[in-house]
N, C-alpha and C positions, 0 to 999 in steps of 0.2 A: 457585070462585064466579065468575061468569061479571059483567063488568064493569058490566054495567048492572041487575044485580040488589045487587049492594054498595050496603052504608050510605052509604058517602061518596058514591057515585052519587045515590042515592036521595035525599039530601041535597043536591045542586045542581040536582036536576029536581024536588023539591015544594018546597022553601023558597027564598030567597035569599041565603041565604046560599052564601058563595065557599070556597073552598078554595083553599092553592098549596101545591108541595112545597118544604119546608125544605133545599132544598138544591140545587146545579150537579150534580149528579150525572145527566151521561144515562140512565143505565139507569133512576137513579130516577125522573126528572123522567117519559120515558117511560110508567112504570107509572103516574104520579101522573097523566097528561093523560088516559089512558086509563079513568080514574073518574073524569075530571070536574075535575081542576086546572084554574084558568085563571090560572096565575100560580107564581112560583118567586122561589127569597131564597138569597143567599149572603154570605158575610162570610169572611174571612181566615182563621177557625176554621174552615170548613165547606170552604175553599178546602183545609185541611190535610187535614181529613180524607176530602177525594175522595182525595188525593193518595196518603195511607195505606191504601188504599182499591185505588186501581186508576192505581198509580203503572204499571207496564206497559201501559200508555194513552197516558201523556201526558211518557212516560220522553222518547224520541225527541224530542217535538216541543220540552219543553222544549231539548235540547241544540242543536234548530236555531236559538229563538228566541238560546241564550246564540252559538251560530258568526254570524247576522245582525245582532247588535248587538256587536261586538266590543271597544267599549270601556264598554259598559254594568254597572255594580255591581249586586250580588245586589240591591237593591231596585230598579231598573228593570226585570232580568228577573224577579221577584216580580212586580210590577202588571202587565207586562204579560202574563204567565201568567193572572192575576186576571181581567183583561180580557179576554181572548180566551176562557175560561172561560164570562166571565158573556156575553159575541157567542154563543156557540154556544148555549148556554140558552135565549135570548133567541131563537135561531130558529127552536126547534120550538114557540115561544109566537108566531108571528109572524102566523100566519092565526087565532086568537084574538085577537089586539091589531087585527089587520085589521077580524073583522067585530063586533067590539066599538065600531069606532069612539074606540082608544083607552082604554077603561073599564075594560077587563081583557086579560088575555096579556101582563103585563110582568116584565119580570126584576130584583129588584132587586138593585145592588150597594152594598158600604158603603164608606163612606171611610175613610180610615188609622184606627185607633182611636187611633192617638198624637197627631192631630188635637184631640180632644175638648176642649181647652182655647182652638183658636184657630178661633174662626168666617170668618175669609176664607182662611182653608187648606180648610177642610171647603169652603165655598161655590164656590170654583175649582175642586175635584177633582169637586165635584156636577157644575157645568157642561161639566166634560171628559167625563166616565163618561155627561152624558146626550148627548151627539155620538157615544158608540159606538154605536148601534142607535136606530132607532126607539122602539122597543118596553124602553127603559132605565127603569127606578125608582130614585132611590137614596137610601141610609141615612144616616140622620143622628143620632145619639147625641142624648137629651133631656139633655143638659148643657146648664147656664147660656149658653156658649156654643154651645154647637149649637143651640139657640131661636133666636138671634140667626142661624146659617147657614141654618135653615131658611126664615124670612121671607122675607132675602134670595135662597136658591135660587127660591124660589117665586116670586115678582116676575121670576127669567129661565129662570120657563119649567120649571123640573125640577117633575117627580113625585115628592114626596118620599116616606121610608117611615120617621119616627120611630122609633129604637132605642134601645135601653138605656132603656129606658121601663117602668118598672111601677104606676107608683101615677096617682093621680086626679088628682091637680095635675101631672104631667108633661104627663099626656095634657091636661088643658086648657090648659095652657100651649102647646103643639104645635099644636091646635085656632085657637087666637086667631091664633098668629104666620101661620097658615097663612091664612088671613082676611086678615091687614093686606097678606100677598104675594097673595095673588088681588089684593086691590084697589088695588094697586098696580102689577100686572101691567095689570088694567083701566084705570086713571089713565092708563098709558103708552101705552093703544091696543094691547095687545096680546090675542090669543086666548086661552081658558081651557078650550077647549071640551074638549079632547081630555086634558085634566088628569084625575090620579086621587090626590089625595095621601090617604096613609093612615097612623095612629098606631097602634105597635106597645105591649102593655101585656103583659110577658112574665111570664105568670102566674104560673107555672111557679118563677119563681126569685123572687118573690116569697114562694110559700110556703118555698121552701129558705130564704131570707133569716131568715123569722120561726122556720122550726127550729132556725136558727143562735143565733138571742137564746135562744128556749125551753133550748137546752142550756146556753148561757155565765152565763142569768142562772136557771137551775134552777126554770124556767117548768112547771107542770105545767096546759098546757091538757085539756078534754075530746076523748078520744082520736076525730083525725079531724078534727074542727074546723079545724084551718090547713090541710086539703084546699081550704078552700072562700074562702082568704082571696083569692086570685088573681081568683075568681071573682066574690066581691064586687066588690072593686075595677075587674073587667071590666064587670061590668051596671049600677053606679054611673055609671062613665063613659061608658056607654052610652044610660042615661037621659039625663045633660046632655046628651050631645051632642046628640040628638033636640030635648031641651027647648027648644034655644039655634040649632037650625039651623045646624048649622058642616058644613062642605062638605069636610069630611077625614072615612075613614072608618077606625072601628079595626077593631083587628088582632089576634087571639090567635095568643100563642105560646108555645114554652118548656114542652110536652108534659111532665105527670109522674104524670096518670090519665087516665081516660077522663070526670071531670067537666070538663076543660080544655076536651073535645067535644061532649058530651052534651049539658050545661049550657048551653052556649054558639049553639044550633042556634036557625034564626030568625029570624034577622032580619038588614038588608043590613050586614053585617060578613063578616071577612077570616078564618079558619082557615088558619095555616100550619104545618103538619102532617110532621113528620118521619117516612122511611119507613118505620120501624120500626113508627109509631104507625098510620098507614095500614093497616098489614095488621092488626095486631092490632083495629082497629077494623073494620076488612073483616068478621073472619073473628067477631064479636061476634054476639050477640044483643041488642045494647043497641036499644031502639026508637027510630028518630029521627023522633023530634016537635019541636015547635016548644018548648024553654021557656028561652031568652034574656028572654023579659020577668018570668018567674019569679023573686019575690024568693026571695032567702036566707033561710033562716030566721035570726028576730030575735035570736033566743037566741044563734044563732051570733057574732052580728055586737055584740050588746053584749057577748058573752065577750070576743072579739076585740081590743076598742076597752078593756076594762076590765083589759086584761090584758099589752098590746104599744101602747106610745106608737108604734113603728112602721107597728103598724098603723092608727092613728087618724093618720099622716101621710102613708098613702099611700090610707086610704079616705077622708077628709073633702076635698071640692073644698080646702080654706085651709090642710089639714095641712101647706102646705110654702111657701116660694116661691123662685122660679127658684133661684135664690143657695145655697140647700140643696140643689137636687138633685146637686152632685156627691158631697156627701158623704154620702147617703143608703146604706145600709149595702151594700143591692143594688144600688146603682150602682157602689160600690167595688168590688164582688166580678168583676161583670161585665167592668167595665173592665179590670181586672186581667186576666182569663183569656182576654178578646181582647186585650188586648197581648202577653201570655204566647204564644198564638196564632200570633198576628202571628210574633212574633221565632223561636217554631219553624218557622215556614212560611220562612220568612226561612233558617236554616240547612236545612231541606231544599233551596232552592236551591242554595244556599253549597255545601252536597256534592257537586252536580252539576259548580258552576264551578269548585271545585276538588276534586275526590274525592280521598282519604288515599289517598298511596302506601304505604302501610303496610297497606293491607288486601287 
């Protein structure tokens, strides 16, 4: 199918809605610019699984970055593998970020996720990671504390990109803090022009999150139903946002059907799109029309709420506040499996710096 006949094309040239690809992977990123990407996302998982991926790539250069820094430990050559990663990303997005005028072509990367508990560790590595390029976005976990790193990244200047985010009070919390740091970025006499912060609501594992209770607590919803829980909580927050004029825009991620897509098509939001899902949506007949303003059906939405206290704390704006969200059942999970992450990308180094003489 020829690039500018695909959905996803079709869908950055009649709507405004945005697309980026989920991932540093050249090749992918590549195919993804080539239908219409203006924008690309990576994290310490995604950093893993280039790795496992198209380690005959980047076999080499890691061993030059570990002979160049010689007294450096597996976690310096980690970020900065990470880094240079997300620089090369970042410059086939660079004449996008150019005639955007900053708006779009940016690369985001995320900060340690062992971070997540201390807001001036995240807000430091924000402001390092945004002096690698131009053209940098970066991640900020919706914990308790990451609210607090995001306000202050934003007041110097970063483009943030909210993570570990899925419910309605995350994303308004991200929304506000992101407001207090514009206008305090402004207070200080500084430019905002060129800013693009955006709130990620990863739908995707939202619905896996309420699968999880439906099995542990012997839930028998209407089959299909928690399809569409993500997606509530996506168009929800969607409305506020609009309602309330906040100047951060979200984000859908965390792909697990083609309503994540579909559903979601429309209006100026963010699709970050794994490549897997790309092609399969490429190679679709789903018709893309506009129905992001599209409610849920009701029925859905008071099963939903009448059935999973979860879900009535991640779709009601007050279902939660800050101080909850770490313990929130999908932030557990998540945080887990990019630390998890983390520390195997962490010993893929470690094999390199020291490879088993036994093998």
């Amino acid at each position: 199918m020829a690039a500018e006949q695909s959905p996803l094309k079709k869908m950055v040239e009649t709507t405004n809605t945005e697309f980026w690809n989920d991932s540093c992977s050249i090749s992918e990123l590549e195919y993804a610019i080539a239908h219409g990407a203006v924008g690309a996302t990576t994290n310490p998982v995604i950093v893993l699984n280039v790795l496992k991926k198209e380690m005959s790539d980047w076999r080499d250069r890691i061993l030059e970055i570990i002979s160049e820094n010689p007294t450096a430990d597996e976690t310096v050559i980690t970020w900065k593998l990470i880094e240079e990663m997300a620089v090369k990303g970042a410059g086939l997005l660079e004449p996008v970020f150019l005639k955007e005028n900053g708006k779009k072509g940016r690369l985001s990367i995320q900060t340690n996720p062992m971070f997540y508990r201390n807001a001036g560790a995240m807000t430091e590595q924000a402001v390092r990671f945004n002096g690698l390029a131009p053209n940098m976005q970066v991640k900020i976990p919706a914990t308790h504390a990451g609210v607090v790193a995001i306000r202050e990244a934003t007041r110097k200047g970063v483009s943030i990109n909210a993570t570990v985010s899925f419910t309605v009070p995350q994303a308004l919390a991200v929304a506000e803090a992101v407001e207090q740091g514009l206008n305090d970025r402004i207070a200080d006499g500084n430019d905002i022009s060129t800013m693009n912060p955006v709130c990620t609501i990863m739908v995707g594992r939202l619905d896996d999150w309420l699968k999880v209770v439906a099995e542990k607590e012997g839930i028998l919803p209407t089959p299909g139903s928690l399809e569409w829980a993500g997606v509530a909580a996506f168009k929800r927050a969607y409305s506020l946002y609009r309602e309330r004029g906040y100047r951060t825009k979200l984000l859908a991620a965390a792909y697990r059907n083609h309503l994540h897509w579909s559903q979601l098509i429309g209006g100026p939001v963010v699709l970050t799109i794994p490549a897997k899902w790309q092609r399969h949506f490429n190679a679709s007949s789903i018709p893309v029309v506009p129905r992001l303003e599209d409610p849920v059906d009701p029925g859905i939405i008071t099963e939903l709420e009448e059935l999973f206290i979860d879900f009535r704390r991640a779709y009601e704006p007050d279902g939660m506040d800050s101080g909850e969200f770490d313990g929130y059942g999908a932030t557990v999970r998540t945080l887990r499996s990019f630390v998890e992450g983390y520390i195997e990308l962490l010993s893929t180094v470690r094999n390199l710096l020291l490879p088993n003489p036994d093998v």
